[in-house]
Every structure is written in C-alpha cells, then in structure tokens.
C-alpha positions as a Markdown table, in Angstrom:
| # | Residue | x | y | z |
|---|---|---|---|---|
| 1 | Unk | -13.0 | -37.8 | -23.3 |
| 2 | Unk | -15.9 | -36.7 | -21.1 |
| 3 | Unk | -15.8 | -32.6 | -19.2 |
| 4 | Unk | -14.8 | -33.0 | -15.8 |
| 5 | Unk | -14.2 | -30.6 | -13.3 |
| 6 | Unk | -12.1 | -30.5 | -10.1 |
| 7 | Unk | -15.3 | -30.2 | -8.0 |
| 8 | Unk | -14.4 | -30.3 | -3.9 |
| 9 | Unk | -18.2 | -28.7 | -2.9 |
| 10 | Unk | -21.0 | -27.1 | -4.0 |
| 11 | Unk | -23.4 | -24.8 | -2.1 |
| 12 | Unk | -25.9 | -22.2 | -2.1 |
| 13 | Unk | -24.9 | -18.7 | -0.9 |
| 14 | Unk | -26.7 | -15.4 | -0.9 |
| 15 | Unk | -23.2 | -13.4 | -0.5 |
| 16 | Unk | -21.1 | -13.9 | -3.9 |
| 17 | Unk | -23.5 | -12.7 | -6.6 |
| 18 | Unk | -25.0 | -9.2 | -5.9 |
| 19 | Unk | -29.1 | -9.4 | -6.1 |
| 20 | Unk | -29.4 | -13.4 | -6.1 |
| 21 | Unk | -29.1 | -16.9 | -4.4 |
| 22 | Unk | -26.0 | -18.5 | -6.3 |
| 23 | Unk | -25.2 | -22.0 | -6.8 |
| 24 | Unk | -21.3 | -21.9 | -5.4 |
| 25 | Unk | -19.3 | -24.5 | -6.9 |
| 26 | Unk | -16.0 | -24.8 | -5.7 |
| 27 | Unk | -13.0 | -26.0 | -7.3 |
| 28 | Unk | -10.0 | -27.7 | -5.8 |
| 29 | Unk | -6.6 | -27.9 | -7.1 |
| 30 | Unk | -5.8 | -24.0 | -6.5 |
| 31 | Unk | -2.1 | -23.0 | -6.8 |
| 32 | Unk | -2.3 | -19.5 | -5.6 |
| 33 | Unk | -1.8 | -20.2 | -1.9 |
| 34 | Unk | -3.0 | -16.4 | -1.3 |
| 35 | Unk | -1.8 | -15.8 | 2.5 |
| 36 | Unk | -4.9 | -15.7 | 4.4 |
| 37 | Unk | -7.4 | -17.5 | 2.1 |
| 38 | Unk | -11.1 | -18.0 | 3.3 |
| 39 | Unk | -11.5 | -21.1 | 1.3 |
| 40 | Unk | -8.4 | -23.8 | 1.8 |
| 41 | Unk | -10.1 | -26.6 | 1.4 |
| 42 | Unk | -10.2 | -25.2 | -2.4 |
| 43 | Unk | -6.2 | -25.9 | -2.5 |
| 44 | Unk | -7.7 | -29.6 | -2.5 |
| 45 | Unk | -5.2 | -31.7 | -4.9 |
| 46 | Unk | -7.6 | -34.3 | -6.8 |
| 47 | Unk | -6.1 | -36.5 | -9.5 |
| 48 | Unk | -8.2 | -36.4 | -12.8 |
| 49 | Unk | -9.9 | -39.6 | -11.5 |
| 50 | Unk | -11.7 | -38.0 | -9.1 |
| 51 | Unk | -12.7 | -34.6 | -10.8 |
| 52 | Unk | -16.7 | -34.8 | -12.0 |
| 53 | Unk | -18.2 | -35.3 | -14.6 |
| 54 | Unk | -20.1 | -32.2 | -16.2 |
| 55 | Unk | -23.5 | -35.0 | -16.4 |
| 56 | Unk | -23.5 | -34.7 | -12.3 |
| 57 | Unk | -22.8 | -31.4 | -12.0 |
| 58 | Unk | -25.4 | -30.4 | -14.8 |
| 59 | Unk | -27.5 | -33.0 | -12.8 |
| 60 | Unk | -27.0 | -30.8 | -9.6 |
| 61 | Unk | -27.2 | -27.9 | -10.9 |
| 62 | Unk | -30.7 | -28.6 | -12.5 |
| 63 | Unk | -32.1 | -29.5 | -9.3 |
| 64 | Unk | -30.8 | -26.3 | -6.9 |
| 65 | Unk | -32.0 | -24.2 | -9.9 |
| 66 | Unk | -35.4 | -25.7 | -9.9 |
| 67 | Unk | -35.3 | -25.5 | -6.1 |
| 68 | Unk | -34.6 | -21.9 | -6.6 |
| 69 | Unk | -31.4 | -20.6 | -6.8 |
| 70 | Unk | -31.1 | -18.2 | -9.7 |
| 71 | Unk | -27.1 | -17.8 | -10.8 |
| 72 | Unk | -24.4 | -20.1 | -10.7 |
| 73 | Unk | -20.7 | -18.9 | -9.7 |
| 74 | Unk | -17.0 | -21.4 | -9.8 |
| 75 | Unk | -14.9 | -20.4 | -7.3 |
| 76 | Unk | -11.7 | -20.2 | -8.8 |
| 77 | Unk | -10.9 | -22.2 | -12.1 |
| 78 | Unk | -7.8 | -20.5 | -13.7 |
| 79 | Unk | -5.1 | -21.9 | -11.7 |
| 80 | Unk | -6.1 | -25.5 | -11.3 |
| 81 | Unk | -5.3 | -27.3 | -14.2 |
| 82 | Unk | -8.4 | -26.8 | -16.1 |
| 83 | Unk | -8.0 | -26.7 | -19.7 |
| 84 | Unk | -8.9 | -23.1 | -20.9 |
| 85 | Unk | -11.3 | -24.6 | -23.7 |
| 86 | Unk | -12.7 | -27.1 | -20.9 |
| 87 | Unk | -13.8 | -24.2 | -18.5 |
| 88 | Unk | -15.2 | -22.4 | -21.6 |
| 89 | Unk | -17.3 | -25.4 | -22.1 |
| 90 | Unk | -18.3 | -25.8 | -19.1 |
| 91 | Unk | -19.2 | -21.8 | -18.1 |
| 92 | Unk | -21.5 | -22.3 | -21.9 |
| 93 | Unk | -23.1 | -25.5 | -20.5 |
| 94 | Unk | -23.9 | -23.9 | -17.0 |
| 95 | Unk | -24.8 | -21.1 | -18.9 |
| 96 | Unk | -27.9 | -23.0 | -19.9 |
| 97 | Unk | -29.5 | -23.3 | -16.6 |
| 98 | Unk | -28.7 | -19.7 | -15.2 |
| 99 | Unk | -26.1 | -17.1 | -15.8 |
| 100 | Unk | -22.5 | -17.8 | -14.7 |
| 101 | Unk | -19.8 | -16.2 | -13.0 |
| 102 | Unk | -16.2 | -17.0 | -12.5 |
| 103 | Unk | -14.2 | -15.9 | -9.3 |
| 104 | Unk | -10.4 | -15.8 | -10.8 |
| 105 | Unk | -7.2 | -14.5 | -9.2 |
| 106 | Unk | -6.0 | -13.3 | -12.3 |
| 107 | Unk | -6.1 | -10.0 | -13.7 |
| 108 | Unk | -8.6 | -8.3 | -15.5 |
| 109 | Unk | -7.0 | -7.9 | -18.4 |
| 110 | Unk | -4.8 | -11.1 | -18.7 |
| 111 | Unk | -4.6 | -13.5 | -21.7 |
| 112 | Unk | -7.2 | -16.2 | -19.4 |
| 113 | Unk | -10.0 | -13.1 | -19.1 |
| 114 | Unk | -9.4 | -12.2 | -22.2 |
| 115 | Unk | -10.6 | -14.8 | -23.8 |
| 116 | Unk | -13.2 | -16.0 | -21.2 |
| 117 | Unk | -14.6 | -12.9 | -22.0 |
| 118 | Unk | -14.8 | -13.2 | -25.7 |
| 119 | Unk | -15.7 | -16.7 | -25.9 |
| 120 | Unk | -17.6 | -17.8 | -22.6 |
| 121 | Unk | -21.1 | -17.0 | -21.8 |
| 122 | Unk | -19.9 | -15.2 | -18.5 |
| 123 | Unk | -21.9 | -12.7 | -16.7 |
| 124 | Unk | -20.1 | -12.1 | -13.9 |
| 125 | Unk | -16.3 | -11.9 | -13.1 |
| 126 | Unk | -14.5 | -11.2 | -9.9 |
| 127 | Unk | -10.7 | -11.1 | -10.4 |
| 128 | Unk | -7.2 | -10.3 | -8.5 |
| 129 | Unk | -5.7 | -12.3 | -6.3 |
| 130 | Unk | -6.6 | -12.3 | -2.3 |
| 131 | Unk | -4.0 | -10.2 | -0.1 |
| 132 | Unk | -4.8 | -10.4 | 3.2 |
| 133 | Unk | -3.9 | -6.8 | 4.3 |
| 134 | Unk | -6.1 | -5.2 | 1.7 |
| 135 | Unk | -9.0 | -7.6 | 2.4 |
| 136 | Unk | -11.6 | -8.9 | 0.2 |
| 137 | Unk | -14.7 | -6.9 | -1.9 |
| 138 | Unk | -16.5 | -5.6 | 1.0 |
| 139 | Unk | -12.7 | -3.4 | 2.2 |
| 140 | Unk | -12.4 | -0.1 | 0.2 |
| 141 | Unk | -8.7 | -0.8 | -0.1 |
| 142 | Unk | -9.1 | -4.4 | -1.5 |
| 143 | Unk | -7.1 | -4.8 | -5.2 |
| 144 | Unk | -9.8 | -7.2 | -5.8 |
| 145 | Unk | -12.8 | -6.3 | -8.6 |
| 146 | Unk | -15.8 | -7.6 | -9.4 |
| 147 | Unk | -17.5 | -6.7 | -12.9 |
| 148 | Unk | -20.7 | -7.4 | -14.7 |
| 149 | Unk | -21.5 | -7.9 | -18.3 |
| 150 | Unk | -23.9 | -5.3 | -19.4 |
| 151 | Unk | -24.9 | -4.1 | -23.1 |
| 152 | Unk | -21.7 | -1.6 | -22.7 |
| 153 | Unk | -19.3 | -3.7 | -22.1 |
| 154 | Unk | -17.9 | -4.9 | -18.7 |
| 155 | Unk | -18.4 | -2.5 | -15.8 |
| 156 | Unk | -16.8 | -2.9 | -12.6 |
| 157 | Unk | -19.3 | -2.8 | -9.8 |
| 158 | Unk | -17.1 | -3.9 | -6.9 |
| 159 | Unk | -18.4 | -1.2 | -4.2 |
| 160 | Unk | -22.1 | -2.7 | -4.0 |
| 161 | Unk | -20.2 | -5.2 | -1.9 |
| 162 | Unk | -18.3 | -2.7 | 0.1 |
| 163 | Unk | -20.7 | -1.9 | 3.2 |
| 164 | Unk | -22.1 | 2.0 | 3.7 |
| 165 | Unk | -21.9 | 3.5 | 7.4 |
C-alpha cells in the first residue's frame, strides 16, 4: 500500500520554524478540538481516499525547496489516524529535502515523542496541546514547548518565540 497523508494545505510561512522559511503542511483529521484553535480547517475529516500520496507531496515539496524554502514542518500528525510507522516514514522521506519538524499536542515525554524522537529524522518538535487562556509560543504563560535537536540532546528553546519589550 502506497504512504499517504491526510494533507488539507500546504504553505510557506516565515513564523513556525525560528531562523527559516518553512514548508507548512497541514494535516486534517485532528481530534483534539483545543478550545480556541488557530487552524480549524485542520479538524478536516478526509476518508483514506482522499489523503495524498507521499509521490505528490515529495513532488511539492521538491519544488518550494528549490524555490527556496529551507525546512519543512506538519502541523499536527499524532492525533489523526496516521500510523506511527507511517509518519516515521514520511518525517525520514521529507527529511531528505530539508530538515523536519512536527507540531504535536502531545507531551514531551509521551510514548508518540518518544519514539519519533528515537526513530524519526526530526529536528524540530513543538508539543502540548493549545489552551486558549495560556496562549500559544509567543505568551510566557503558554504550557506549550518548542525544542530543537542539537548534538546534546533536545533543548527546549520555546522563548525565541516569546516577544522582548
């Protein structure tokens, strides 16, 4: 059976991946439902039939790299029905045309991260789920992190996105 993912957009932003111009691609079939959510349309319910096939996406992704975009994050991806070893997959093929993060509502340490971390090619990871009261990366009081890879291990780096008066 051929890697398909439950692809609703994709999109270039300069906002979700400190220091570069990421390829957003942004999955539907969230179950989260976090009160207040910035990206509904990601709740999107497509039946398998309509997911896409990793040869368009890789095809897509190809061409916004070569156009200049630099990293590549998926919105979401841990609570919509994707296989665990299918998102591995596809964070390692990704991987190929520039480094990858995930955006996840699940904990840090929980049994998905966990092994994302030891067996996808992840750079990036931005976890906890969105509560509206406490805001997202850029409020001081937001439960949310967001962590690189480095030689050391994962370190979280959330306040480059939290703005300095």
């Amino acid at each position: 059976m051929a890697l398909k993912l439950p692809v609703v957009n994709i999109t270039v932003s300069m906002n979700e991946i400190p220091d570069h111009i990421a390829i957003a691609i942004e999955l539907g079939n969230c179950n989260r439902r976090c009160k207040g959510c910035h990206s509904e349309w990601c709740r999107t319910k497509l039946p398998y039939s309509q997911w896409m096939d990793m040869e368009v996406l890789m095809a897509k992704v190809n061409y916004l790299v070569k156009k200049g975009a630099d990293a590549i994050v998926l919105m979401g991806g841990t609570t919509n029905g994707i296989p665990v070893d299918d998102l591995t997959k596809a964070i390692n093929i990704l991987s190929t045309y520039a480094p990858v993060g995930l955006y996840s509502g699940a904990s840090f340490n929980s049994n998905i991260h966990s092994y994302l971390k030891r067996e996808a090619k992840l750079r990036w990871l931005k976890t906890g789920n969105f509560i509206q009261e406490r805001g997202g990366l850029d409020n001081p009081m937001t439960n949310q992190q967001f962590f690189i890879k480095t030689e050391k291990g994962w370190l979280d780096i959330t306040s480059v996105f939290q703005r300095k008066e």
